[in-house]
C-alpha positions in Angstrom: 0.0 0.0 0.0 1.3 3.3 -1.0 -0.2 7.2 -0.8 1.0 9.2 -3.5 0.5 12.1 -5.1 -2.7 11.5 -7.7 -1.2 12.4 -11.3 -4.0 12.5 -14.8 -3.8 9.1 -15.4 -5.3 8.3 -11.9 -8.7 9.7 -13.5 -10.9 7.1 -14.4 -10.3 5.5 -10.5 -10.5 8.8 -9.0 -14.1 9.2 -10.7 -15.0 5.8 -9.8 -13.7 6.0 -5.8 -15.5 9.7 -5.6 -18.6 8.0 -7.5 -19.1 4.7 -5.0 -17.9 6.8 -1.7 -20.8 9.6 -2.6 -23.0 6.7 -3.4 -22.7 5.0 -0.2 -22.2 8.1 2.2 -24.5 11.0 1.2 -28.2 10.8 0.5 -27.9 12.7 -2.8 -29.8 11.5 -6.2 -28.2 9.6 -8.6 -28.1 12.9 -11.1 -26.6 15.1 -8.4 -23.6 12.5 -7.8 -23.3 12.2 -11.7 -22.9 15.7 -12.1 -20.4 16.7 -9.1 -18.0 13.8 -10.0 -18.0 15.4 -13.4 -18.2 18.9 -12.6 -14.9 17.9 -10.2 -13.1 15.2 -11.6 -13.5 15.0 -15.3 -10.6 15.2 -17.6 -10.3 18.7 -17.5 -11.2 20.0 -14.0 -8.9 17.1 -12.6 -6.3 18.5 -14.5 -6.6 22.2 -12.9 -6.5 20.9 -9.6 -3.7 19.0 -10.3 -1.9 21.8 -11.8 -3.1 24.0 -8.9 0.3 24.3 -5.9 -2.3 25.2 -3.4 -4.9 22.2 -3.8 -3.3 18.8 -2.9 -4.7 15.5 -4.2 -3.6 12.3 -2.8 -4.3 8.5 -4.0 -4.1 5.5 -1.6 -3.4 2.5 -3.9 -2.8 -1.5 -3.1 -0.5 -3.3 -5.9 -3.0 -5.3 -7.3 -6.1 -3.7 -6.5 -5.3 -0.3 -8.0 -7.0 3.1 -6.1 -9.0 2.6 -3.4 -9.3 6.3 -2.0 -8.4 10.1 -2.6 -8.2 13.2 -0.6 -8.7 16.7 -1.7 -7.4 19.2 -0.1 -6.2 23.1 -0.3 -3.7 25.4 1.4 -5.5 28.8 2.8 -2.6 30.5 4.3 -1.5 28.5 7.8 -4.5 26.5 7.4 -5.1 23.5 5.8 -8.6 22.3 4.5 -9.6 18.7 3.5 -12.6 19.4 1.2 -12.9 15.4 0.6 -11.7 12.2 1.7 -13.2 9.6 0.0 -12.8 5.9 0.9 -14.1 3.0 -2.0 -17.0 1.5 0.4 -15.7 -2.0 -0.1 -12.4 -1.4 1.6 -13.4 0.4 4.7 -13.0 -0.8 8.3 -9.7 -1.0 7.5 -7.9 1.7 8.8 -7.4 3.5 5.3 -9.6 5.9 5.8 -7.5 6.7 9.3 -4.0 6.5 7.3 -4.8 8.8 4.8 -6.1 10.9 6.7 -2.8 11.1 8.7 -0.6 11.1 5.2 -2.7 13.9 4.0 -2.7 16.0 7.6 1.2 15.4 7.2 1.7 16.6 3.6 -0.5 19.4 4.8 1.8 20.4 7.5 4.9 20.1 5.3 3.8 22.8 3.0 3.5 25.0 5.7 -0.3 24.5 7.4 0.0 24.8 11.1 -4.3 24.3 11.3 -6.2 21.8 10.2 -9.5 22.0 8.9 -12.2 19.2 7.6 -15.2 19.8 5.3 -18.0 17.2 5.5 -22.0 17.0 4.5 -24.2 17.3 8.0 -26.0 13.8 6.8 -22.7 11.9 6.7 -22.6 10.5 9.8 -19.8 8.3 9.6 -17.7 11.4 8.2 -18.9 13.6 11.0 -17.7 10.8 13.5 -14.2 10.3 11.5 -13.5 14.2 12.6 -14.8 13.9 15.6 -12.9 10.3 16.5 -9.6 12.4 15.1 -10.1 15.4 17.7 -11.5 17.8 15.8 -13.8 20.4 17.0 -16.9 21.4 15.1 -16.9 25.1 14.6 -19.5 26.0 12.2 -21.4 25.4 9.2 -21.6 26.7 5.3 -24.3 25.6 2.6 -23.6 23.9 -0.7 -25.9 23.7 -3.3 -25.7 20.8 -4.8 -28.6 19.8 -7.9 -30.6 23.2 -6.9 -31.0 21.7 -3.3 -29.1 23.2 -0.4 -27.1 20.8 2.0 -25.3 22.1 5.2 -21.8 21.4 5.3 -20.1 21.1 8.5 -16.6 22.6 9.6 -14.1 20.9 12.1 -11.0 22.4 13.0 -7.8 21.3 15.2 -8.4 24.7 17.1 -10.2 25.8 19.8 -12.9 28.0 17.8 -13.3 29.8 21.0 -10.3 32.1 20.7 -10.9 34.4 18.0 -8.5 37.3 17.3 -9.4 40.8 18.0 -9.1 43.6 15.5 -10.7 47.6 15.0 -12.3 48.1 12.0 -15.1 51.1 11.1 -15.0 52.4 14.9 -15.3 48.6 16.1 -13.9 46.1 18.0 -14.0 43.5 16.1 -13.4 39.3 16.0 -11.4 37.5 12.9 -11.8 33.8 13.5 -9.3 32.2 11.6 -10.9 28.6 11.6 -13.6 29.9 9.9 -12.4 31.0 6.5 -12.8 30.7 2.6 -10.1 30.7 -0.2 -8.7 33.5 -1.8 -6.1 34.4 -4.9 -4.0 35.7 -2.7 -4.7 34.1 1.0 -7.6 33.6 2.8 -10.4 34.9 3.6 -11.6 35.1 7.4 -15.0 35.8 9.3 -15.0 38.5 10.8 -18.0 38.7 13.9 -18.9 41.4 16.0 -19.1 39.3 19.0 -16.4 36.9 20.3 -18.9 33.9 20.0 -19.0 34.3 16.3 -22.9 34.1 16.2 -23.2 38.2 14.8 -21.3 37.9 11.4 -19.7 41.6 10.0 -17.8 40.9 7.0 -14.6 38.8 5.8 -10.9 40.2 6.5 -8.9 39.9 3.8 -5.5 38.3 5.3 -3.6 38.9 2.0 -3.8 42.7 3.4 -5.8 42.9 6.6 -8.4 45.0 5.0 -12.0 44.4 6.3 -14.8 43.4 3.5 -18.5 43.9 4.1 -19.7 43.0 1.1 -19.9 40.3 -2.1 -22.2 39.4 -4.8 -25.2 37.1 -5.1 -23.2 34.5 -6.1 -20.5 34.6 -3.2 -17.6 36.0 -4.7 -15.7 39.2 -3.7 -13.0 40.8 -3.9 -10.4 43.3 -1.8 -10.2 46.4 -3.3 -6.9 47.4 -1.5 -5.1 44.5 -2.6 -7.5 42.5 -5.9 -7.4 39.6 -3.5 -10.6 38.1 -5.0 -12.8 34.7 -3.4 -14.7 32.5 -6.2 -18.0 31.7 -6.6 -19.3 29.0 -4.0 -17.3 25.6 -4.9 -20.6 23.9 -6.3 -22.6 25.9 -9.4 -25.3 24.3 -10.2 -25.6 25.7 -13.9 -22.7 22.7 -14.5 -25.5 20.5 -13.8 
């Protein structure tokens, strides 16, 4: 057994592992998993992530039973964000799910992530126990549309969401948490909350610059206008559908 980095010939298994793991783990229609494994992982998105330094993809593979699982996962500043970790359903309860998990947390922490942060549906509950078994904290939510339907995806973090940091901003005092944050061009965007709780949100802060954003389009994507830092569009559009 060997976890590698995932290269473009890997994309017929990575399809297939992503297609069976979705199948077995999320209660999402049969179109809904057709389309995200080829909005994500068809020849030519595959091939931007993998050409992508900040977004890591990883392959766990036996010798003669080829791929068996993948994780997904990107580089926002000091932080590190598994988007997906997906485990062929025939081969779990058997620790690989664990192990690459740990590979992946490692490669993470080599290329500089000193937080670790994991991204799973709320009606996965084996997924939301896998964090939870690892020591990771949940520390708040974010919606993904997937087939015009909105699912809540949890957040778990390595951190204790409980200490934010404390900036002043428009005559405020202010609270960035930095567990709760979104990718950027140019580094990451963080909550920003008007209480320490986190339960008032204000705006994002812009950590390419520290410069304080209250605003974005319909669509979720804005931009700093100090520095051109710019977030995308949520990570699911469903007009790929």
């Amino acid at each position: 057994m060997q976890v590698r980095e995932a290269t473009r010939d890997d994309a017929d298994a990575i399809r297939a592992v992503a297609r069976s793991s979705m199948q077995a783990s999320y209660s999402l229609s049969p179109q809904a998993i057709r389309g995200a494994v080829k909005n994500w992982y068809a020849d030519e998105p595959l091939a931007e992530k993998l050409e992508d330094d900040q977004l890591l993809l990883r392959v766990i593979e036996f010798e003669n039973e080829g791929i068996v699982g993948f994780s997904e996962s990107v580089l926002l500043d000091e932080s590190g964000d598994i988007l997906w970790l997906h485990v062929d359903p025939m081969f779990r309860g058997e620790g690989l799910g664990a192990k690459l998990y740990e590979l992946t947390h490692e490669t993470l922490a080599e290329h500089g992530a000193t937080e670790l942060r994991g991204r799973v549906l709320a009606d996965n509950a084996e997924g939301n126990e896998f964090y939870e078994h690892h020591g990771l904290h949940l520390i708040g939510e974010d919606t993904v549309e997937i087939d015009g339907k909105e699912y809540v995806e949890n957040i778990y973090s390595e951190q204790d969401p409980k200490a934010p940091h404390v900036v002043k901003a428009d005559g405020k005092e202010l609270y960035v948490l930095t567990t709760d944050s979104d990718r950027g061009s140019k580094g990451a965007f963080h909550s920003v909350y008007t209480d320490a709780e986190g339960t008032n949100k204000y705006g994002y802060f812009c950590s390419n610059c520290d410069t304080l954003i209250t605003s974005m389009d319909s669509m979720g994507r804005m931009e700093c206008d100090e520095c051109g830092n710019v977030r995308k569009p949520t990570r699911w559009d469903s007009a790929h559908m």
